[in-house]
N, C-alpha and C positions, 0 to 999 in steps of 0.2 A: 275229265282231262283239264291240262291247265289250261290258262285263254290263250296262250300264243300258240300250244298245240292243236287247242280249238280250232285258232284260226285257219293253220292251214290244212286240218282234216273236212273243215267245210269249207274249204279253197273260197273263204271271204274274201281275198286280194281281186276277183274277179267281182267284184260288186263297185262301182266306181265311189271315188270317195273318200273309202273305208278302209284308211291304211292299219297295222298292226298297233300301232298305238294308242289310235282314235279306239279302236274295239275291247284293248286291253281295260283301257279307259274307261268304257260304257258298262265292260263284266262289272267293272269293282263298283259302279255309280249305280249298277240295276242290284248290286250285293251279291252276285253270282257264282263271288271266288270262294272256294272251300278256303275253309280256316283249318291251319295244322296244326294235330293236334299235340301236345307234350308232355308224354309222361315215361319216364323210365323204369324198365322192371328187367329184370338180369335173366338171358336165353341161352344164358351160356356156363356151363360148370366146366374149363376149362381142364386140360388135365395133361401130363407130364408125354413129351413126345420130341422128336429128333426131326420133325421133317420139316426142310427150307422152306419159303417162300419162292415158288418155281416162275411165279410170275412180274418177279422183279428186272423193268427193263428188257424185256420181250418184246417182239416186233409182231404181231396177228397178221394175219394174212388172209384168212379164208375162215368159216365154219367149223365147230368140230375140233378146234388146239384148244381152246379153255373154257370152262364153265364158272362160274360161280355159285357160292350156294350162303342162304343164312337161314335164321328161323327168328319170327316178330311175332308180339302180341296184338291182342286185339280183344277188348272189352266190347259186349252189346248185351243189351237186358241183364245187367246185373252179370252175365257169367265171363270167366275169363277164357278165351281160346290161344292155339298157336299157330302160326303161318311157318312153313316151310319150304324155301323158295329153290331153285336152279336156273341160272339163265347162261345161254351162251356168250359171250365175253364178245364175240365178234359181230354177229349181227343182233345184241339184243331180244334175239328169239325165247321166251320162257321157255323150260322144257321139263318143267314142275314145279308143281302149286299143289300144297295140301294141308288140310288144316284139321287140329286135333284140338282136345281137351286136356295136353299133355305133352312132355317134350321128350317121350323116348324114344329108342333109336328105333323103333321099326316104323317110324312115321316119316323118321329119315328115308327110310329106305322105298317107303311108299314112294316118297316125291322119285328117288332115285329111276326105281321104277318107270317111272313116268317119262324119265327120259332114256331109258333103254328101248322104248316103246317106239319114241318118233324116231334114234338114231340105229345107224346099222350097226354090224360088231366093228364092220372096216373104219369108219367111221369113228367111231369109239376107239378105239386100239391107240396107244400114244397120247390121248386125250388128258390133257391138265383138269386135275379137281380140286377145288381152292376155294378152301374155307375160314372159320377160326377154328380154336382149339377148341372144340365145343365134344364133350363127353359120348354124343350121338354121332359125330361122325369118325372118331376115333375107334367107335366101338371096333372090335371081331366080327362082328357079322357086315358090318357098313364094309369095313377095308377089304377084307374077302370079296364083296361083292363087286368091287373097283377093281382089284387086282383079274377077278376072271377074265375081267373085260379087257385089260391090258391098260386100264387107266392110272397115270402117275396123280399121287397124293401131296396136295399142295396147301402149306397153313400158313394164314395170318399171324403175325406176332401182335397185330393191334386191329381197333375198330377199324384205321385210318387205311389198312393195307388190303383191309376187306370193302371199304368205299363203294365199289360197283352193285354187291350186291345190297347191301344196305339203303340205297339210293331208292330201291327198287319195292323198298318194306314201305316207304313213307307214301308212293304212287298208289299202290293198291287198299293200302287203308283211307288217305285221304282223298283221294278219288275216286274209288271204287265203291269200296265194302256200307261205308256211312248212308247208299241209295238201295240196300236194302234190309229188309229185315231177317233177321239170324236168330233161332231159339236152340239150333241144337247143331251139332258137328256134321248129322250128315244136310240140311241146309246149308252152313259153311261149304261143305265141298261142291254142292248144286251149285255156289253162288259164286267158288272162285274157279269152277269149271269155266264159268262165263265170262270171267275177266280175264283167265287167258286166252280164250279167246277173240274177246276183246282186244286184249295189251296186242297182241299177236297179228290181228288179220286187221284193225280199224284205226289203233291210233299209230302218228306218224312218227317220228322220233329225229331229231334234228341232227344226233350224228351222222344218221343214213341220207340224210341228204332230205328229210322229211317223209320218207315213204316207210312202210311197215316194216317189220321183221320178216313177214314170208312175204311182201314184197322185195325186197331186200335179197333176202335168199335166192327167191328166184331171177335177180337182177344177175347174181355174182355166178351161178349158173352158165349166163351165154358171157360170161369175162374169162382172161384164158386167166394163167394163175398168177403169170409176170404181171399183168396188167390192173389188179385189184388195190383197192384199196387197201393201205396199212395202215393198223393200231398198233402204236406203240405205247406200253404201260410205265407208268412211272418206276423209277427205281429209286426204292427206296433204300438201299445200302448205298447209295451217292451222299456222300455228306457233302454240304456248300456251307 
């Protein structure tokens, strides 16, 4: 994780002294900050389709109204793998992570899976899904699989409008995946079993006030519904 996340998962501010800047400081002088890395390869064969951007200018409120989803690369010993992501939009909870040697759509569906898993149907039912126009989540079998649930389909017209999830490709490669070793797909999935895990129950995240995702969850829990926190998303049909 990065150093200011660092800091306050190992709640250094309790250490006299040693404020956020002075440690920021000391990562980059002991060389301890991951270097990101940059290179571009295209995860997306976009393809011809009619659905809005549903999450333009929205207010969140709770759990369970939006998700997001992408799919990133990721080079190690020479082979090329994919990352296919799902995160809740409101409390940053992952709710699939899976990784292939390939980017078709039943890897999509995998990750999907993964989140039909942790969530109920009630739960799901009304649920925003927002993506880009990427050929795997447009598929017949992807959009069936949404629609039993009662989940509304939601696409990006640019990188820019998919922001959330894409934030989210750079944490896990450059924080995570680089501390181990990866020979084959099913390693890949051993290893980002463990970072969601990780993302999830250990590091903190500074929208939430610095506490976890299923911290978080379980905060919003004992909050009635008037009383919660709101995310409000950019709207991008606002021209200035």
């Amino acid at each position: 994780m990065g150093s200011r996340t660092l800091y306050k998962a190992a709640k250094i501010s309790e250490v006299r002294g040693v404020g956020i800047t002075k440690f920021e400081k000391m990562m980059s002088e002991l060389n301890l900050v991951q270097k990101v890395k940059r290179k571009w390869i295209r995860t997306t064969i976009p393809v011809k389709h009619q659905y809005p951007n549903l999450l333009n200018g929205i207010v969140l409120k709770s759990i369970s109204e939006a998700v997001v989803g992408d799919i990133t690369y990721y080079y190690t010993g020479g082979k090329k793998y994919y990352i296919f992501t799902l995160k809740d939009m409101y409390s940053k909870m992952i709710l699939g992570l899976y990784g292939s040697d390939n980017m078709k759509s039943h890897c999509a569906l995998a990750t999907l899976n993964q989140m039909f898993e942790k969530r109920s149907d009630e739960e799901l039912n009304g649920l925003i899904h927002h993506t880009d126009a990427g050929s795997q989540y447009l598929s017949n079998k992807y959009k069936n699989a949404l629609r039993t649930k009662g989940i509304k389909i939601s696409v990006a017209k640019n990188c820019l409008q998919n922001g959330a999830a894409e934030q989210l490709n750079g944490v896990i490669k450059n924080d995570y995946l680089d501390s181990y070793e990866i020979n084959n797909t099913k390693e890949l999935n051993n290893v980002l079993r463990k970072v969601k895990e990780l993302m999830n129950n250990e590091r903190p995240v500074a929208a939430l006030g610095y506490k976890t995702p299923v911290e978080f969850e379980e905060y919003i829990l004992g909050v009635s519904k008037g009383k919660r926190p709101k995310v409000e998303l950019f709207d991008f049909t606002h021209k200035t």
